[in-house]
N, C-alpha and C positions, 0 to 999 in steps of 0.2 A: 504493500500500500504506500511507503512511501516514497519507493520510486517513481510514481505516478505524480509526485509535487515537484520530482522533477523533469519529467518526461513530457507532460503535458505541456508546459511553457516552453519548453525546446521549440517542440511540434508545434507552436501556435508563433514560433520565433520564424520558423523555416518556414511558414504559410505566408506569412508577411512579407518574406523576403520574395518567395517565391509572385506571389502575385503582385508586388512592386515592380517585379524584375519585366511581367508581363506586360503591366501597363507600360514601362517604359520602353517595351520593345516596339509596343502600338503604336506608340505615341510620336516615335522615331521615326516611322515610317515600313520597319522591319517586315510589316507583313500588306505592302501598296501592292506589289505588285509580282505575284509568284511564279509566272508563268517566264518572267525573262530569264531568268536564272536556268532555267530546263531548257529554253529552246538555245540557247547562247552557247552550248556546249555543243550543239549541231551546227554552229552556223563556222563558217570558215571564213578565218579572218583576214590570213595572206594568200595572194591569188597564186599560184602553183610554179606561173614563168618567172615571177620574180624574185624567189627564192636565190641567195646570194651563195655560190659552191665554196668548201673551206677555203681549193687550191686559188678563187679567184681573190680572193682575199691579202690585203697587204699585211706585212709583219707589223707590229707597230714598232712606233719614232724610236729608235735610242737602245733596241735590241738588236746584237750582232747573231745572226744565225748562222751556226758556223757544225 
């Protein structure tokens, strides 16, 4: 029994925070808009020909490549 005086304030500590934690997620914006997030992961971002190959790449300034 008397771990319940202190268990129950815990539990009513972690509710508060938890539903705090929610509205500030709302509140934020966190839940505008869900749908971009899933298609953005289909969408491709750099077009295919202009992809830059390592070899055409310069070494950079001030490194001897030997």
């Amino acid at each position: 029994m008397e771990s319940l005086y202190l268990l129950i304030p815990v539990a009513l500590v972690f509710c508060i925070i938890a539903i705090k934690l929610l509205l500030w997620a709302i509140s934020s914006g966190q839940y505008d808009d869900l749908d971009k997030e899933a298609w953005r992961i289909l969408a491709d971002d750099d077009p295919v020909n202009t992809r830059v190959k390592p070899q055409d790449k310069a070494p950079p300034q001030g490194i001897d490549k030997r």
